[in-house]
Phi, psi and omega in degrees: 000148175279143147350122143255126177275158177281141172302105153263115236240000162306344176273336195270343204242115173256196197305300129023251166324288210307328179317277211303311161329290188289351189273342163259353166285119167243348161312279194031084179286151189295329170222159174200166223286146169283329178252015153240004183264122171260186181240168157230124159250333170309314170292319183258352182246141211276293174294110175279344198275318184158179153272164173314032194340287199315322191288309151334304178284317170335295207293300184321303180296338165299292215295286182326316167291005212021075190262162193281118182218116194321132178290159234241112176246147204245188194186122189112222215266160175273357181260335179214081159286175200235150197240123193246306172212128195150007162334327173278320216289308172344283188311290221316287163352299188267024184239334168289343201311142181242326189235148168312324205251359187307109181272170151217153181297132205226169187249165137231139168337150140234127189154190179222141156042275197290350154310317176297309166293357174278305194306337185310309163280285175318339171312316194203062187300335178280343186275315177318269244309322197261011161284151207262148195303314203302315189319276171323311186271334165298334169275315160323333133292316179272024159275346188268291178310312177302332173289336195282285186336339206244005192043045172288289185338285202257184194254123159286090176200027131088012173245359211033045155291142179307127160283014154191141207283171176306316195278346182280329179264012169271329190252348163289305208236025167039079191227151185272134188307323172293348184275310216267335172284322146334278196314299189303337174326276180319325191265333153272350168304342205247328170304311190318293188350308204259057184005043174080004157323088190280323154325291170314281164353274194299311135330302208294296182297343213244328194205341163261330146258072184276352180232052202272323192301001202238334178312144181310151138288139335283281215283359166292304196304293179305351195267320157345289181308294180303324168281350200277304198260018172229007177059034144298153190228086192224130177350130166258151195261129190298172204250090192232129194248051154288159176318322183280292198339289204300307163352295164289353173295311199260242207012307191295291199307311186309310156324296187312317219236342209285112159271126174327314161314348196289323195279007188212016140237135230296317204299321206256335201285302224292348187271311226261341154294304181313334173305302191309308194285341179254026167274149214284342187195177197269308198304319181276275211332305176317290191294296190287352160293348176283311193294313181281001176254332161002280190291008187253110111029153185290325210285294153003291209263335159283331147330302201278333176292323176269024166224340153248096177289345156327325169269332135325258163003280241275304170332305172270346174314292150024262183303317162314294164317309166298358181257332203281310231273187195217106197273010169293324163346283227296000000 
């Protein structure tokens, strides 16, 4: 049959609805057509970059082997669910698709609008882990913005408390307590503004900022903010998380910040490998290991080498990755 692409229904469906949709399926049957099930991914998907070829391909070869493969958890309506974690397993599914009537096996949340966005991470907290810090505090923002909108967020009682601590959202989206106190700032600062207005607020975010949750992290948010609370108006630049980009993102900083000693003293090399290994793909891993032993001497990098073979291992990893990966995937 020919290919369809899957629907992603985030600019049509907001939070909202989908709330309500799943709050009215009382069915929720264990399968259901395969060619309805769609994505939101400004909500539900975690890799802002794309899906996984190597991962994609795993799932695929398990299928052919008929290997046990966890069912697909959803969220809404039974005419259209929304798939909250399972993106690879999906494409895969729907690039293998044989029949129009062809089903597949599905979870549905129990919960509402914010279980769900939560199950997104929790679903699979080893896979978050390996998302790159911009990823993760960018969907941690924009859940603080879809919650607030949704008058969720805070406790009403006019003082802007959380209805849920730093610490429950450091283990959601697996962020270091200063980041996750940063993210929380901002979002009560734009409350304070409105003097703890929980009504207002949710206006605010609904029909005068509806697309704060989607603005870049960090300083696109602040800059956001700020034009906000001074009545500027100023064009917003659009928002692209392709590969090269963020790629050419870390390059700059990397540039900016990198001293060549990091890699060849113990304090710094063992972080600064572990940075390295949690970049988003074998393809950003390739470029950025070219760029950083670049900047490091032939004399350097043998010195570091007869003394960390780990920074070898990482090195010839490299190289691998650059002959393997294929950047059209992306």
């Amino acid at each position: 049959m020919t290919k369809i692409e899957i629907e992603d229904i985030s600019d049509s469906m907001d939070p909202a609805a989908l709330d309500a949709q799943h709050t009215g399926n009382m069915e929720q049957p264990r399968k259901v057509l395969l060619s309805s099930v769609v994505t939101a991914t400004t909500y539900f998907q975690g890799r802002l970059s794309g899906l996984l070829q190597d991962t994609k391909e795993a799932i695929r070869d398990g299928i052919v082997h008929e290997h046990k493969i966890p069912p697909l958890l959803v969220f809404g309506s039974i005419e259209q669910p929304v798939i909250v974690d399972g993106h690879h397993r999906l494409a895969v599914y729907r690039e293998m698709q044989r029949s129009s009537k062809q089903k597949v096996a599905v979870e549905w949340v129990d919960g509402n609008f914010q279980k769900a966005q939560g199950e997104t991470f929790r679903r699979n907290r080893a896979a978050s882990k390996h998302l790159s810090i911009d990823e993760r505090s960018q969907h941690a923002w924009n859940y603080l913005c879809t919650q607030a909108a949704m008058g969720r967020l805070f406790i009403d009682e006019g003082k802007g408390t959380f209805a849920q601590t730093v610490l429950e959202m450091m283990e959601l989206f697996a962020l270091k307590k200063r980041a996750t106190q940063n993210l929380r700032a901002q979002i009560k600062g734009l409350l304070a503004h409105h003097d703890f207005d929980l009504s207002r607020l949710q206006h605010v975010l609904n029909n005068e900022l509806p697309g704060l949750g989607k603005v870049r992290w960090w300083y696109a948010v602040r800059q956001h903010l700020q034009d906000y609370y001074n009545g500027v108006d100023r064009p917003e630049e659009p928002r692209t998380y392709d590969e090269e980009s963020l790629v050419q993102e870390k390059i700059d900083r990397w540039n900016k910040h990198m001293k060549p000693g990091w890699l060849t003293e113990p304090a710094h090399s063992d972080s600064t490998c572990d940075a390295l290994l949690r970049m988003m793909s074998g393809y950003t891993k390739s470029i950025m290991f070219e760029r950083v032993f670049a900047e490091v001497s032939d004399d350097a990098l043998g010195a570091a080498y007869a003394e960390r073979g780990d920074l070898r291992e990482l090195y010839d990893r490299s190289k691998q990755w650059n002959a393997e990966d294929d950047h059209d995937d992306f």
